[in-house]
C-alpha positions, -999 to 999 in steps of 0.1 A, spaced: -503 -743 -586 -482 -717 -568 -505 -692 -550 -489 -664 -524 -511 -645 -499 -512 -612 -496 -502 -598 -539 -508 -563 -521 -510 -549 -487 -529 -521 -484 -518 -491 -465 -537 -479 -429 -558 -447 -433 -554 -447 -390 -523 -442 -372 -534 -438 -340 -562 -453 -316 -571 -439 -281 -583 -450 -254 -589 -436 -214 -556 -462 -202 -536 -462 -237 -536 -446 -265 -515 -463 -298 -492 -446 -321 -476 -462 -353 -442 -455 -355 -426 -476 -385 -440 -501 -405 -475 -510 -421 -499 -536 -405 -520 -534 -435 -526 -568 -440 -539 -576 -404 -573 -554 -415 -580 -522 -392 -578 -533 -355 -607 -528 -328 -597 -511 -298 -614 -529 -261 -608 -519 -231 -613 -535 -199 -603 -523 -163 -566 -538 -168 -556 -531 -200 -564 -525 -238 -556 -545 -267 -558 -536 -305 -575 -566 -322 -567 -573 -357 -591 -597 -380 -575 -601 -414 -605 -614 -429 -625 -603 -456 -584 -598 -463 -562 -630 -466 -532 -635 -447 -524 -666 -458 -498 -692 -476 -508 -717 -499 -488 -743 -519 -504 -770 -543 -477 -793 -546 -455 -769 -564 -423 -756 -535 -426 -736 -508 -443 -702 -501 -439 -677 -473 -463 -645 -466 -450 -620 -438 -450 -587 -424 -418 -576 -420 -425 -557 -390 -449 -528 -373 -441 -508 -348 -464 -487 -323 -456 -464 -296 -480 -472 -264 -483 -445 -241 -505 -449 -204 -530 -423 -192 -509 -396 -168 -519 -418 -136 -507 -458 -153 -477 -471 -158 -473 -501 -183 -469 -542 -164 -470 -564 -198 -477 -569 -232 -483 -595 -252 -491 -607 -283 -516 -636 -295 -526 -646 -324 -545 -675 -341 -556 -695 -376 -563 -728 -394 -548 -746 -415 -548 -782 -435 -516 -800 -449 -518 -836 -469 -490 -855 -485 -452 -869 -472 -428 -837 -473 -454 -810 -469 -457 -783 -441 -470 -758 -429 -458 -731 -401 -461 -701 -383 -439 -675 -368 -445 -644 -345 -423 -619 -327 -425 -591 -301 -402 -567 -297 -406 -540 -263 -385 -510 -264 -380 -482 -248 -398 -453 -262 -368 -426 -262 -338 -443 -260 -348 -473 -286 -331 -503 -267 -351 -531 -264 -368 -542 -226 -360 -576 -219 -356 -601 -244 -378 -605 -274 -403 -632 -269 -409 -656 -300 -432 -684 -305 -439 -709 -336 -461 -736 -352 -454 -768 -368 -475 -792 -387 -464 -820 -413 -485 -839 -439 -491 -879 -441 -497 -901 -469 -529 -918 -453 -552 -888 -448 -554 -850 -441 -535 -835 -411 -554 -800 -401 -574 -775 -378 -568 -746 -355 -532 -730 -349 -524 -705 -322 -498 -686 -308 -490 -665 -276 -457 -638 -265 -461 -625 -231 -436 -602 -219 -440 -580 -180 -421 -552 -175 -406 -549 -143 -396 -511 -141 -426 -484 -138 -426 -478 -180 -450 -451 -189 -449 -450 -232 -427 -481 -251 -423 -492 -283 -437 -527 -294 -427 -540 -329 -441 -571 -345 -434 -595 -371 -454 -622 -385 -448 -651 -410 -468 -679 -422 -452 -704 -450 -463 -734 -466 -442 -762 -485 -460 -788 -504 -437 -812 -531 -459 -828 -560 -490 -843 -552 -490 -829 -517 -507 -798 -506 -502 -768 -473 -523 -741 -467 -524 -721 -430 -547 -689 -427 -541 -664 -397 -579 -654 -384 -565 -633 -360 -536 -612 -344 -540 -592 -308 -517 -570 -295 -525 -559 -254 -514 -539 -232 -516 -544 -194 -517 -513 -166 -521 -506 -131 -524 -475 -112 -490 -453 -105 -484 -459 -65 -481 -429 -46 -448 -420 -30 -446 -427 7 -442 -390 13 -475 -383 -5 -489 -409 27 -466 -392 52 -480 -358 41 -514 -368 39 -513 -388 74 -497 -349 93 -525 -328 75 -552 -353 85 -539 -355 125 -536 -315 120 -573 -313 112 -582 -339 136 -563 -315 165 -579 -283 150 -615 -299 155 -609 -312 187 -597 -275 199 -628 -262 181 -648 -281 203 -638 -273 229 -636 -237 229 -680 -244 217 -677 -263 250 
């Protein structure tokens, strides 16, 4: 028995989700298959949170070869409120899975990509992470999977580009069996407050002593 996750991916109605420190665009790409994604907000960042259930993202083999299901890639512009700039990203996702027999496996394989929103050049370097879980002859090797891609940006980035990819496979030679499930995928987005310039403090610090002086003279003339 051959079985493949994911025989259609269906296509997002949404685009776009806001929020008051980032709003989300997509760019390129579908992420369908990871289900319509939550939007939470917390006072350092926002993440889109994608549960692919009552979908299945998953890869399956019963002892018939080897089966991958992936997303290609999705790509969403991120763009701060007018007074953030962007610190990190990252990307975590997380599953089960169960693989039995001598020669099977099971994996999983994530990507993040950061870009700069205009020009296109990626930020840094792209952060990857995998899983990795073989089968025995004496029993059933199996439960949770996770994976995390953190990336900070160092420069004072106000929109980006974040792409994703995703792949899960499963091998399973006869009379062995693989299966691995994703549950969830979470893409965040970290922000802090744009500092002022120093001039803003310099200019700030003079009108303040000005209108200290102007109410000491006030007083005392009143005197």
């Amino acid at each position: 028995m051959l079985s493949l996750g994911l025989a259609w991916t269906p296509v997002h109605a949404q685009t776009s989700w806001s929020s008051e420190l980032v709003d989300f665009t997509l760019v390129g790409g579908d992420p369908g298959a990871l289900g319509e994604p939550e939007i939470v907000s917390d006072d350092t960042g926002v993440s889109l949170n994608f549960n692919p259930r009552p979908l299945s993202f998953d890869a399956l083999s019963d002892g018939n070869g080897q089966v991958d299901t992936e997303i290609i890639g999705f790509t969403l512009r991120a763009t701060a409120a007018p007074n953030q700039r962007i610190t990190g990203v990252s990307w975590s996702e997380n599953g089960v899975y169960q693989v039995t027999g001598n020669g099977s496996w099971v994996s999983a394989f994530s990507s993040l990509r950061v870009a700069d929103a205009q020009t296109h050049e990626t930020i840094g370097d792209i952060g990857v992470d995998t899983f990795f879980a073989q089968g025995t002859n004496d029993g059933v090797n199996g439960g949770p999977w996770n994976l995390n891609v953190n990336q900070a940006l160092a420069a004072n980035q106000v929109e980006i580009e974040l792409t994703v990819k995703d792949i899960l496979a499963a091998l399973a030679p006869e009379n062995g069996f693989g299966w691995i499930e994703k549950d969830f995928g979470g893409l965040r987005v970290d922000v802090a407050p744009i500092p002022l310039p120093a001039s803003v403090w310099l200019l700030g610090s003079a009108l303040f002593g000005l209108i200290m002086i102007g109410r000491r003279r006030s007083g005392r003339a009143q005197g």
